[in-house]
C-alpha positions in Angstrom: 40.9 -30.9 33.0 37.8 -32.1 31.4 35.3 -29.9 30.2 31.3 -30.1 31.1 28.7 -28.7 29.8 29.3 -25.3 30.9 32.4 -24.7 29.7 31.3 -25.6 26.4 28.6 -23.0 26.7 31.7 -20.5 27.6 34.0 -21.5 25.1 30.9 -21.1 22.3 29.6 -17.4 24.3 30.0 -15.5 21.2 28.2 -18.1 18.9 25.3 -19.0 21.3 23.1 -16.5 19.8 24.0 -17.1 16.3 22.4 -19.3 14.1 22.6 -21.3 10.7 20.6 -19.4 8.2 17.3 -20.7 8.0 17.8 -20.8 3.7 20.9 -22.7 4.3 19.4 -25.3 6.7 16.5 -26.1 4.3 19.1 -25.9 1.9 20.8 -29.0 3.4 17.6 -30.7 4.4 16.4 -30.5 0.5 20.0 -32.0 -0.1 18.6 -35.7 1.9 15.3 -35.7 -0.1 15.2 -37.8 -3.8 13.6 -35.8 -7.0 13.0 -32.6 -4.8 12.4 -29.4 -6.8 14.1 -25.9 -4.8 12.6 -22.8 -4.9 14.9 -22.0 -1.9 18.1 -20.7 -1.6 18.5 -17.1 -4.0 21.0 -18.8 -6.7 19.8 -18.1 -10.1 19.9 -20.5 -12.5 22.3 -18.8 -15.1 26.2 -20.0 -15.1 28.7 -17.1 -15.7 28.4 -15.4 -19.0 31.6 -17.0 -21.5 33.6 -13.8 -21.9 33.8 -13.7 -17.7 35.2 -17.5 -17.8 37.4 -17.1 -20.7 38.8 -13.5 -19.2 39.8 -15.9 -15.9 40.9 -18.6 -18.0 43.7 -16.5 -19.9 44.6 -14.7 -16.4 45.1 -18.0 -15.0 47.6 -19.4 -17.6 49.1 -15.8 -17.7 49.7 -16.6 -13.5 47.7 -13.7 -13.1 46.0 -15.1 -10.3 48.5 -17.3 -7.6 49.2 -14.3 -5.0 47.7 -11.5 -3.1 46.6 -8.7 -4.6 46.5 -5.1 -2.4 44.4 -5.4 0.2 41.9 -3.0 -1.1 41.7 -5.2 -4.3 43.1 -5.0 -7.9 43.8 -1.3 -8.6 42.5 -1.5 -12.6 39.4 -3.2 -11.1 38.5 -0.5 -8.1 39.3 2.2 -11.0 36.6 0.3 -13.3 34.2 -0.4 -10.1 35.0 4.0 -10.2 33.7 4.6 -13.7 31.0 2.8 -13.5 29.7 4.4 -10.1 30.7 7.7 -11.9 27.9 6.3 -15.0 25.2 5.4 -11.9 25.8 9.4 -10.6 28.2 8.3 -7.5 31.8 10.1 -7.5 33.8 7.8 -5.7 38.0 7.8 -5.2 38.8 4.4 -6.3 42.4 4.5 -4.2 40.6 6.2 -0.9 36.6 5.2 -1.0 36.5 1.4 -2.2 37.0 -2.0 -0.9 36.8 -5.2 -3.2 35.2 -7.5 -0.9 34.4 -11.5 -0.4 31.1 -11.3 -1.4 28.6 -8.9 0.3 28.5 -10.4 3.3 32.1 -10.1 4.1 31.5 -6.5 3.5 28.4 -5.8 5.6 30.4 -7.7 8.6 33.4 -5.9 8.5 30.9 -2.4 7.7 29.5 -3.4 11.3 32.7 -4.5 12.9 33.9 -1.2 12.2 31.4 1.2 12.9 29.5 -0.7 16.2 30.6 -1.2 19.2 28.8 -4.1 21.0 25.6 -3.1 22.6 24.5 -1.1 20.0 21.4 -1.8 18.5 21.0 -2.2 14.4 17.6 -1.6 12.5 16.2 -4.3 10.3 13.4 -3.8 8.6 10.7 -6.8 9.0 11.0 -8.8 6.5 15.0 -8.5 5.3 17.2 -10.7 4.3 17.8 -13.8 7.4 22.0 -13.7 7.5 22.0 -9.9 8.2 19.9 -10.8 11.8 23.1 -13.6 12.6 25.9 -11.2 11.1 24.5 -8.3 13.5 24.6 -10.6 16.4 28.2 -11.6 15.4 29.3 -7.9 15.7 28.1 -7.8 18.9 25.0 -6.2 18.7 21.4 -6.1 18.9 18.6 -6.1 15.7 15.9 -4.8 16.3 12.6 -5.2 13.6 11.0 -2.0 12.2 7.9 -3.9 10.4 7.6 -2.5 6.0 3.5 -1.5 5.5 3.0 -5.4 3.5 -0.3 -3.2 2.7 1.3 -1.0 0.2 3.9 -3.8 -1.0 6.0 -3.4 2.1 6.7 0.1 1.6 9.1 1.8 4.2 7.4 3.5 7.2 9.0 6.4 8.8 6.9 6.7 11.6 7.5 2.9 12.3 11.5 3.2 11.6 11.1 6.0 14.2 9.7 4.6 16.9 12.0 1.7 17.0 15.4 4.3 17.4 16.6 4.1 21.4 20.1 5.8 22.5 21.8 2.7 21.7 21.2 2.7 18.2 23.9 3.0 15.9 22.7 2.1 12.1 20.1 1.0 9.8 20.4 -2.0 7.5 19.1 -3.0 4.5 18.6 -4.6 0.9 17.2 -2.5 -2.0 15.4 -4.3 -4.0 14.6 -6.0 -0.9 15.3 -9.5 -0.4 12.2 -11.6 0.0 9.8 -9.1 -0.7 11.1 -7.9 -4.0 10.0 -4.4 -3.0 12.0 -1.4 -5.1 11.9 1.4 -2.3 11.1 4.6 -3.9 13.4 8.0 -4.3 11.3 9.5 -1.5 11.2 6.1 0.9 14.9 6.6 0.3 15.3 10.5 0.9 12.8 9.5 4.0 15.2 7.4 5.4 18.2 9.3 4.6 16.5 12.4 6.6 15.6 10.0 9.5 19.3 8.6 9.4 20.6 12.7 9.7 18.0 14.0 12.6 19.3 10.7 15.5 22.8 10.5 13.5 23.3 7.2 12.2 24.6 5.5 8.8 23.0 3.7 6.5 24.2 0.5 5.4 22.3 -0.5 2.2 23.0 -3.8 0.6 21.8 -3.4 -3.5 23.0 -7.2 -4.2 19.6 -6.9 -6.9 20.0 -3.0 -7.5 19.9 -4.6 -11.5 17.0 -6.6 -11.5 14.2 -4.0 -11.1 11.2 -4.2 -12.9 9.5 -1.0 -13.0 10.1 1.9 -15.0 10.9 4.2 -12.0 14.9 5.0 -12.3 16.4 3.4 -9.8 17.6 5.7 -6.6 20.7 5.2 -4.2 21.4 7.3 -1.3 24.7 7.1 -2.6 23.9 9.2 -5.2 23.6 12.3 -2.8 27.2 13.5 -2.2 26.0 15.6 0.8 25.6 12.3 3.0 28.1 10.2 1.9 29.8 9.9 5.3 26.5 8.4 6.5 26.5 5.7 4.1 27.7 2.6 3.3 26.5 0.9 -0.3 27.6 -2.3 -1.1 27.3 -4.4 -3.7 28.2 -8.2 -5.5 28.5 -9.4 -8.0 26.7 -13.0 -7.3 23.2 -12.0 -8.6 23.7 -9.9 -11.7 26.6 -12.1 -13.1 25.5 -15.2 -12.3 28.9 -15.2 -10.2 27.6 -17.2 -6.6 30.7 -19.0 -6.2 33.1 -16.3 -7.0 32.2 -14.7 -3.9 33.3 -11.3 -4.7 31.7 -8.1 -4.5 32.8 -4.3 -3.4 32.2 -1.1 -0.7 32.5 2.3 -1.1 31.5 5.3 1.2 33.6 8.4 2.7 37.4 7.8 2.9 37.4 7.9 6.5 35.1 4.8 6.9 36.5 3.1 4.1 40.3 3.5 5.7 38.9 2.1 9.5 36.8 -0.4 7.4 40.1 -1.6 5.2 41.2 -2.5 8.6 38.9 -5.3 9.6 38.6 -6.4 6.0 42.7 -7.2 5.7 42.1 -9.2 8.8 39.4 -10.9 8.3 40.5 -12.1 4.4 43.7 -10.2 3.2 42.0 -9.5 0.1 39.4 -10.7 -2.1 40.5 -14.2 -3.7 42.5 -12.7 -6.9 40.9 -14.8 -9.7 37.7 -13.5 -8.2 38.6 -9.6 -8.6 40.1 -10.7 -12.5 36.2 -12.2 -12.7 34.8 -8.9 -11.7 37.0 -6.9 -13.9 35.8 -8.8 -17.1 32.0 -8.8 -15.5 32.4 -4.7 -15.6 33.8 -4.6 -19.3 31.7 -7.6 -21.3 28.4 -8.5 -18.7 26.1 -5.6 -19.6 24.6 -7.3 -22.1 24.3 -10.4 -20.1 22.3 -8.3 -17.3 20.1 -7.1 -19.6 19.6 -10.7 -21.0 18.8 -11.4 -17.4 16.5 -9.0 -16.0 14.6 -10.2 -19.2 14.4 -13.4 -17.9 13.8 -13.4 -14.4 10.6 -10.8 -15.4 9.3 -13.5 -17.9 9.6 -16.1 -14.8 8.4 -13.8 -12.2 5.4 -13.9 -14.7 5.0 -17.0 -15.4 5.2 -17.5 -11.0 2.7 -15.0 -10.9 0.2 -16.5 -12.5 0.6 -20.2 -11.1 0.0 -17.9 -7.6 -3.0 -16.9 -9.0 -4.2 -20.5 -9.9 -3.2 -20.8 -5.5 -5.6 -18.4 -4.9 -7.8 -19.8 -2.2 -3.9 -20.8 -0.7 -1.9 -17.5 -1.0 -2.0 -13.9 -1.6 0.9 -12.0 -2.3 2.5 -8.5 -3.6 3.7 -8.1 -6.8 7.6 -8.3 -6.4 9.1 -5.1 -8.2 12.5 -6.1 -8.3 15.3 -9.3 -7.3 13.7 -12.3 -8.4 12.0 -13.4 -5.0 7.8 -13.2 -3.9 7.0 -13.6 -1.0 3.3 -15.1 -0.7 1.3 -15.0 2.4 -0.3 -17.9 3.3 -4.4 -17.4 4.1 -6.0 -18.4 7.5 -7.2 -22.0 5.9 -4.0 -23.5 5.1 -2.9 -26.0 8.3 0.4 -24.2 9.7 -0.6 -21.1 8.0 0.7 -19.1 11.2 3.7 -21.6 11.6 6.1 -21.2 8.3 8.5 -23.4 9.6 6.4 -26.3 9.8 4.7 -25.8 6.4 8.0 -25.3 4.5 9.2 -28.4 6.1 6.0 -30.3 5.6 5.8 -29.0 1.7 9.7 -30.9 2.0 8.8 -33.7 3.2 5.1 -34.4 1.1 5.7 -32.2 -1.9 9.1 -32.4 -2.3 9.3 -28.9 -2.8 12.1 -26.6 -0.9 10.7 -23.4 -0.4 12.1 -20.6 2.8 9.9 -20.2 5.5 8.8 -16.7 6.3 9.9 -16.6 10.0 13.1 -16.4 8.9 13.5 -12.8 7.5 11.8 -11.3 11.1 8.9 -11.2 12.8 6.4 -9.8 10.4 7.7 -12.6 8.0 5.7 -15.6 10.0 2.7 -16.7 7.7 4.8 -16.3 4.4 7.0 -18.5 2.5 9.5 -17.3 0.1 10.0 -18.6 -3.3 12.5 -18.0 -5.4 11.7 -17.5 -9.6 15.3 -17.1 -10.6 15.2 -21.2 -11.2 14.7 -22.3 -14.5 10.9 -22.2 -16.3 10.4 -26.3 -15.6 11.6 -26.2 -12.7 9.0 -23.2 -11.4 6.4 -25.6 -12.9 7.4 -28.3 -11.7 6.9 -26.8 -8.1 4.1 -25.7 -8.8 2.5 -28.8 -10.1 3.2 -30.3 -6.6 2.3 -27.3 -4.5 -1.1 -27.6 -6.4 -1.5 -31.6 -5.8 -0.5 -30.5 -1.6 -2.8 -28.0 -1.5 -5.6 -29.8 -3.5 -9.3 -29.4 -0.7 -8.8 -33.5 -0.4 -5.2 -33.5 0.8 -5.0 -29.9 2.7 -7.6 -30.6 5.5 -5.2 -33.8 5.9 -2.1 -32.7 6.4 -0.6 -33.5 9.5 2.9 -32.0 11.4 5.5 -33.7 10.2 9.1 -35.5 12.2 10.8 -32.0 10.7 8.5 -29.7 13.1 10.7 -29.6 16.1 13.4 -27.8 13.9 11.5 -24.5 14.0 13.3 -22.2 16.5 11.4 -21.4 19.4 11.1 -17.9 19.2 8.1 -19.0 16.7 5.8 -19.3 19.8 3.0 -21.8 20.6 0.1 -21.9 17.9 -3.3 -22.2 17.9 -4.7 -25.7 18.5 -5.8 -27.3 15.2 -8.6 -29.7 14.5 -11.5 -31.6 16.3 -9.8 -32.1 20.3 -9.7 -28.4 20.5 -10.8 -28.3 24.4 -14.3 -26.9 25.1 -12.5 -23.9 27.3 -11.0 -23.1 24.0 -14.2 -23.2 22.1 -16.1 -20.8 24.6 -13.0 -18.1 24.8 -12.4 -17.7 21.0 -16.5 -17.7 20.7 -15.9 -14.9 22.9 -13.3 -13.5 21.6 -15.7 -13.4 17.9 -18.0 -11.6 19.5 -16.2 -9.0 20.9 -14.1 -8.4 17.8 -17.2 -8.4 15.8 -18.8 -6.0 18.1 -15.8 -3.7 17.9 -15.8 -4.1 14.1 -19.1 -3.2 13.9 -18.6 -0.2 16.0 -15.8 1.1 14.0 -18.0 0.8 10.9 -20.9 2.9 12.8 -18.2 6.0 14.2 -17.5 6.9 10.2 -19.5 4.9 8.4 -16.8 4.1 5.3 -18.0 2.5 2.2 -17.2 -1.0 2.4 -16.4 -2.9 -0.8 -16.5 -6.7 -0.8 -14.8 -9.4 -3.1 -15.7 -12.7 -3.3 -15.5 -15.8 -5.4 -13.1 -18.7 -6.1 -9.7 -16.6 -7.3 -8.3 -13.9 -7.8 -9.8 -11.7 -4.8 -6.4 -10.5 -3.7 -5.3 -9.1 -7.0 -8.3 -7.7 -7.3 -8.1 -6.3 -3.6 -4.7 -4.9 -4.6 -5.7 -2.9 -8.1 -9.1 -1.5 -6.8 -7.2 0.0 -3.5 -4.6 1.6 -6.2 -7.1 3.3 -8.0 -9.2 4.5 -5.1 -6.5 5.4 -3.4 -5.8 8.4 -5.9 -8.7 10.0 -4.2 -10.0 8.7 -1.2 -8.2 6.8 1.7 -8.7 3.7 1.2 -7.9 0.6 4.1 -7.3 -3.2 1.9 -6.0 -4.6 5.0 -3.1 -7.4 4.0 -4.8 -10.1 6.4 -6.3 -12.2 3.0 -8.8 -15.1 3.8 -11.4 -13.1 6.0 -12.6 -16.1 8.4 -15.1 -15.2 11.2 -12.3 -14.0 13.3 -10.2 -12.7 10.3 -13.0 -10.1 8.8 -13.6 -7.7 11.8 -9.8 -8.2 12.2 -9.4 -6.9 8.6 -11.9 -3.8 9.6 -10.3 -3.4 12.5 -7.3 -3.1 10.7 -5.2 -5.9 13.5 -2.4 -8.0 12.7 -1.7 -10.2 15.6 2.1 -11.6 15.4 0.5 -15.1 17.1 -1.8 -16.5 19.5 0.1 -16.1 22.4 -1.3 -14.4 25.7 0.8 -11.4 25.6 -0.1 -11.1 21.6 -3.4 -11.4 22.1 -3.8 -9.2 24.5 -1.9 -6.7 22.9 -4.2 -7.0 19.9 -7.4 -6.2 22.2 -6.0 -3.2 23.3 -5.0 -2.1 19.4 -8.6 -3.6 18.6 -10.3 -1.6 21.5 -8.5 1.7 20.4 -9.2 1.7 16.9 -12.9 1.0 17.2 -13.7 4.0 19.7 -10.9 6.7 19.2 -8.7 6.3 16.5 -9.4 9.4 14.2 -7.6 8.4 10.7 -10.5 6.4 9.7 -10.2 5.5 6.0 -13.2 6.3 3.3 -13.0 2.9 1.9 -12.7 -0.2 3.1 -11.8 -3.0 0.8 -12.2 -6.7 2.3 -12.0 -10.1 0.7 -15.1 -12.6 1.7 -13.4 -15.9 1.5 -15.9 -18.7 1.9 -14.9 -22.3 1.3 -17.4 -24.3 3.9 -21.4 -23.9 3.9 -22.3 -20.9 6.7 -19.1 -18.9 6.2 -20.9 -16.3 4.4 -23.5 -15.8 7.0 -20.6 -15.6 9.6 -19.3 -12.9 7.8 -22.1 -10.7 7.1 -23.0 -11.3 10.5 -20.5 -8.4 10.7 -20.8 -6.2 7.7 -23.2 -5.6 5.0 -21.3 -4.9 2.0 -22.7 -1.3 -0.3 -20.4 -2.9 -3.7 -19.7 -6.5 -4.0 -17.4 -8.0 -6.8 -18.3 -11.3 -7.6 -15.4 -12.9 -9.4 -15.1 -16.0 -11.0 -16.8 -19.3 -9.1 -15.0 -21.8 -11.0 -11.7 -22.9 -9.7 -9.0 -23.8 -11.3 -8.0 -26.6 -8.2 -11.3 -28.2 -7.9 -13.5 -30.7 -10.1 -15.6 -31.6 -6.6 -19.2 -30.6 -7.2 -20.1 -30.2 -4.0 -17.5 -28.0 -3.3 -18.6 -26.2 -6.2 -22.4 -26.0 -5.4 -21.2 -24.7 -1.7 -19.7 -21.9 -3.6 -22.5 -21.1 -5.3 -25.0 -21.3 -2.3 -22.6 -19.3 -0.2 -22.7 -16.3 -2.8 -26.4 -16.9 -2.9 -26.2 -16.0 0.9 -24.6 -12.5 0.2 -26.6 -11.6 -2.6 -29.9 -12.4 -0.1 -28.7 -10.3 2.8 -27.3 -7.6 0.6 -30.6 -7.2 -1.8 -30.8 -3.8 -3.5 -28.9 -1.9 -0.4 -25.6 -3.5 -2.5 -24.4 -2.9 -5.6 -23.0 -5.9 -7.5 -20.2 -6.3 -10.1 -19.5 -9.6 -11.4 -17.7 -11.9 -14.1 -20.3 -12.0 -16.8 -18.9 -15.0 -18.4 -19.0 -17.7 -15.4 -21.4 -20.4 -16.4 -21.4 -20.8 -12.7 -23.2 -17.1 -11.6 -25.5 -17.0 -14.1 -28.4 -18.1 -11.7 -27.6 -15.9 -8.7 -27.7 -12.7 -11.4 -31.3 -13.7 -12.5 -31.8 -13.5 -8.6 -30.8 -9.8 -7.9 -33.2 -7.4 -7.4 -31.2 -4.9 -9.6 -29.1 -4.9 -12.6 -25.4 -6.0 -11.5 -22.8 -4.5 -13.7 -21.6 -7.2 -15.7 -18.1 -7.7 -16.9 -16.9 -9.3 -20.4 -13.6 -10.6 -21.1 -14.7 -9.5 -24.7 -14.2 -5.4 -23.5 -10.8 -6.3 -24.0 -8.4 -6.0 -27.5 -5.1 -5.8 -28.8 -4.3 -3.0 -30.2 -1.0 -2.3 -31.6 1.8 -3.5 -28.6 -0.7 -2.6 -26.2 -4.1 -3.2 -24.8 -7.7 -1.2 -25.4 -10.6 -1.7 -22.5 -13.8 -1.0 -23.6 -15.5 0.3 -20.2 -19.4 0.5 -19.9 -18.4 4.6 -20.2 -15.5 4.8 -22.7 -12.6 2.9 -24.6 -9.1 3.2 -22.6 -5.8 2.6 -24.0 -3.9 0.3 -21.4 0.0 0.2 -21.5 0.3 -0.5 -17.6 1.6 -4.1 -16.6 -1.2 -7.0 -16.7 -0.2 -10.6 -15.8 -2.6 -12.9 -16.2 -6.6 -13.3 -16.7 -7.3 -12.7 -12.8 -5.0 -9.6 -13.3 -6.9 -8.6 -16.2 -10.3 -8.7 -14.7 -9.1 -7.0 -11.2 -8.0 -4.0 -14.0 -11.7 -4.0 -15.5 -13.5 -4.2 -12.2 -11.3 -1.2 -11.0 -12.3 0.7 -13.4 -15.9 -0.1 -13.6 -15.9 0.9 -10.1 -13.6 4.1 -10.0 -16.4 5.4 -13.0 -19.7 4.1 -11.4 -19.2 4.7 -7.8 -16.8 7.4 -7.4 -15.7 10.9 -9.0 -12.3 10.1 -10.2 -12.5 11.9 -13.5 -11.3 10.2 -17.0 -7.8 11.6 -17.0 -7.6 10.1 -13.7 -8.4 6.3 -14.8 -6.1 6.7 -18.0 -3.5 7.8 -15.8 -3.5 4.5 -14.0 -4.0 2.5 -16.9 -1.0 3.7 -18.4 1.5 3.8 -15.4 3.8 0.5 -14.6 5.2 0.8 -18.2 8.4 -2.0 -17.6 11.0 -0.7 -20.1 14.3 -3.0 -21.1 
């Protein structure tokens, strides 16, 4: 009897809900476009270290490697996968407690197939890694998104995690470093989530696929390392990332015997075992690869730099946290970029004009949409490379032209309807956001009145997000402090940024849900910050009279006015008249610091009323391996982590700041200058 359409859908039920993996899929769309450069899918750029080959290659004539091996895996390599647990503080039985698996996936889907039943409900955090979403759905059950604080480098929220838990839920997963955000989450996130996991009784399935690519001096922290709670978790690792071993596809488990034995279960029927020549891999990986990790890490830092600092020459086009760890950042796009608040159609556009493969942000959860991911474990040309052609697409004459291209329909539809762009706009639409700017900037303004924070302001061509990032660190020692995440502060953006609002999109129910949030904060929310720092982007003449329309800065850092993208003199004379706005309104009620050596200011400081403080690249010197900051107070020894002029300066107009304006004491600035040490 033939089938129709319906049966199909029957005979597919289990797979209706499941999708390709949004990095595979651009994957193969990069794969039909000539010359393009991938900052895409996670696959570093090393092949597997010689000894790890050779080891195979001698197995292989030895016909080491032509049948099964037990199902848990190779006996000498679980003992070896033991010792070096034992070395990482993790006791763990290598005949009862681990699995050799086929790769980590294979490992996190039989973890779930064993421990879920279908209907339960599995926490992600917002943004994590795209094929855990799909493999949870394959198990039968539901994720659900528990948004990380993108704020404070998508730091782990408890109160968040919490309030996402219903009867149904059954586990958290997720990747440590985190895979896009490149976020190390601390001994104490970790003990957080470990007490959170104990009070409503579920495990913890933590993926640590880049557990040795962390660049911070922090030891790095595992629940697995707490004996106590073992039969809550399940830790899981591969060997893909820190060998350069991708297509081995082989990794390993371990957790309590009990799970492991139900666990062994699905794993023999889902692959018998681990492919053999795989395991011999591994083995040799554990015995002769430490070197090569370490070789590694080096390089993926050096190239997270080097990404770093072409972001910061994208400054009017992204903002982004500093990735501590894996070799991934994960930039936000700012409100001016067309499809800023539609990933899917910017990384396919950026295909299709640049030639450049990058993920879009959607992908990895909700809270991911208005990010790309970009992956700096490619080679050093080919990060340039990108680059070069991310710059030419995002140069002011191309940008305002870009257009959706034949590749939008392929974003899934759970993306939502965006905002009308450009001129046909229809006049209703016109009248309800002028509206809706009115009432935010009333509410904005009412917030600011209830506790009157200080309100510090950054504007100028680049670098205002870094600098937003640094100045909130050091503040933050002392005072709470609110550098809302939202980046280019448009008319709309800025009292959203006070008003501390993130809407998901421009739907109805969205939107509505963001008035409510908006209405709330402005007249009863109690846990009102000291500090507000807010980025005054301004790219078009009257933007900066939009945006003091709702806020008066009291200290204004003017950064650099000459951009690194632009030769366009009018765009340049724009910037300086729009400054020229702020320093008017502000006059002597404002307290100005600003890049002393920009050709471009020097008419707007003869303007002030007051002395600005003025900052010198000069103040800095080498000294020794380090760094010494002359301040307009004291000399500082700096051994923290700087990447990068616009880095540099955001450091020195921290701590002109922290020693002007507030009462954070010496010990308390040399303290920050010196933490962030990266050790090797």
């Amino acid at each position: 009897m033939a089938r129709g359409g319906g049966g199909q859908r029957q005979l597919f039920a289990r797979t209706a809900d499941v999708k390709l993996s949004p990095i595979k899929a651009m994957e193969l769309a990069a794969s039909r476009v000539p010359d393009v450069v991938s900052l895409a899918q996670g696959i570093p750029s090393f092949d597997t270290p010689e000894p790890i080959k050779s080891f195979v290659q001698q197995k292989i004539a030895e016909g080491e490697c032509a049948t099964y091996s037990l199902t848990p895996g190779l006996p000498q390599l679980r003992e070896c996968i033991a010792e070096s647990l034992l070395r990482e503080g993790m006791h763990y039985d290598p005949d009862q407690e681990i699995i050799v698996s086929s790769g980590s996936i294979e490992a996190i889907a039989a973890t779930l197939l064993t421990l879920t039943r279908p209907g339960d409900e599995i926490i992600l955090p917002s943004p994590s890694y795209a094929s855990y979403q799909e493999v949870v759905r394959i198990a039968g059950c539901t994720p659900r998104f528990a948004p990380l604080r993108e704020e404070r480098n998508f730091a782990f929220d408890e109160e968040t995690f919490e309030a996402c838990l219903s009867p149904h839920t059954r586990a958290i997963l997720y990747c440590n470093p985190n895979n896009p955000t490149g976020t190390v989450f601390s001994e104490a996130e970790t003990r957080a989530l470990i007490a959170l996991a104990e009070r409503h009784n579920l495990f913890l399935i933590i993926d640590e696929a880049y557990k040795d690519f962390v660049y911070t001096p922090e030891a790095y922290f595992s629940p697995a390392q707490i004996a106590d709670v073992r039969q809550r978790i399940v830790r899981i690792f591969t060997f893909s990332k820190a060998y350069g071993m991708t297509g081995w596809r082989v990794g390993y488990l371990h957790s309590d015997a009990r799970n492991v034995q139900e666990i062994l279960k699905v794993h023999d029927a889902l692959v018998t075992c681990a492919p053999v020549v795989s395991q011999y891999a591994a083995l040799a990986a554990l015995e002769y690869g430490q070197e090569h990790i370490i070789a590694f890490r080096q390089a993926f830092k050096q190239r997270r730099d080097l990404t770093l600092t072409h972001l910061d020459q994208l400054s009017h086009v992204f903002d982004y946290q500093k990735p501590e760890g894996a070799y991934f950042v994960f930039p936000r796009m700012k409100d001016v970029v067309v499809h800023a608040r539609d990933s899917y159609a910017l990384a396919y556009d950026l295909l299709e004009k640049a030639k450049v493969a990058v993920v879009p942000g959607m992908a990895f959860g909700p809270s991911g949409e208005a990010h790309i991911r970009l992956n700096f474990g490619r080679r050093p040309d080919d990060i340039t490379a990108a680059f070069e052609r991310l710059n030419a697409y995002f140069s002011p004459a191309v940008a305002h032209r870009a257009q959706p291209t034949q590749h939008h329909a392929r974003r899934p539809v759970e993306s939502g309807p965006k905002d009308p762009k450009g001129p046909n706009r229809p006049y209703s639409y016109q009248r309800l956001r002028g509206f809706a700017v009115l009432l935010l900037r009333t509410l904005a303004r009412l917030r600011l009145w209830r506790k009157n924070p200080r309100v510090i302001a950054i504007a100028g061509s680049h670098g205002k997000t870094v600098i937003k990032r640094i100045v909130a660190e050091i503040l933050a020692r002392q005072y709470r402090v609110q550098p809302n995440p939202r980046s280019y502060n448009t008319d709309i953006g800025l009292p959203l940024a006070i008003l501390n609002i993130e809407l998901a999109s421009v739907r109805l129910r969205d939107l509505a849900r963001g008035f409510v949030r908006a209405v709330w904060t402005a007249l009863f929310n109690t846990e009102e910050p000291d500090i507000l720092v807010l980025e005054f982007g301004v790219r078009h003449r009257g933007d900066m009279q939009q945006l003091i329309r709702t806020v008066i800065p009291d200290i204004a850092i003017l950064t650099t006015l000459t951009p690194s993208y632009s030769t366009d003199v009018e765009e340049l004379h724009t910037l300086q008249d729009e400054i020229r706005t702020l320093c008017r309104a502000a006059g002597s009620r404002c307290q100005f610091v600003i890049d002393g050596d920009d050709p471009l200011l020097q008419d707007i400081i003869a303007s002030l009323p007051t002395p600005p403080l003025l900052l010198h690249r000069s103040a800095w010197r080498a000294e020794g391996s380090g760094l010494q900051l002359q301040s307009p107070v004291r000399c500082y020894p700096v051994t923290r982590e700087i990447i990068g002029e616009n880095e540099r300066f955001s450091v020195q107009a921290a701590v002109a700041v922290a020693e002007r304006w507030t009462s954070l004491s010496p010990a308390e600035i040399q303290r920050f200058l010196s933490e962030n040490i990266a050790v090797y």
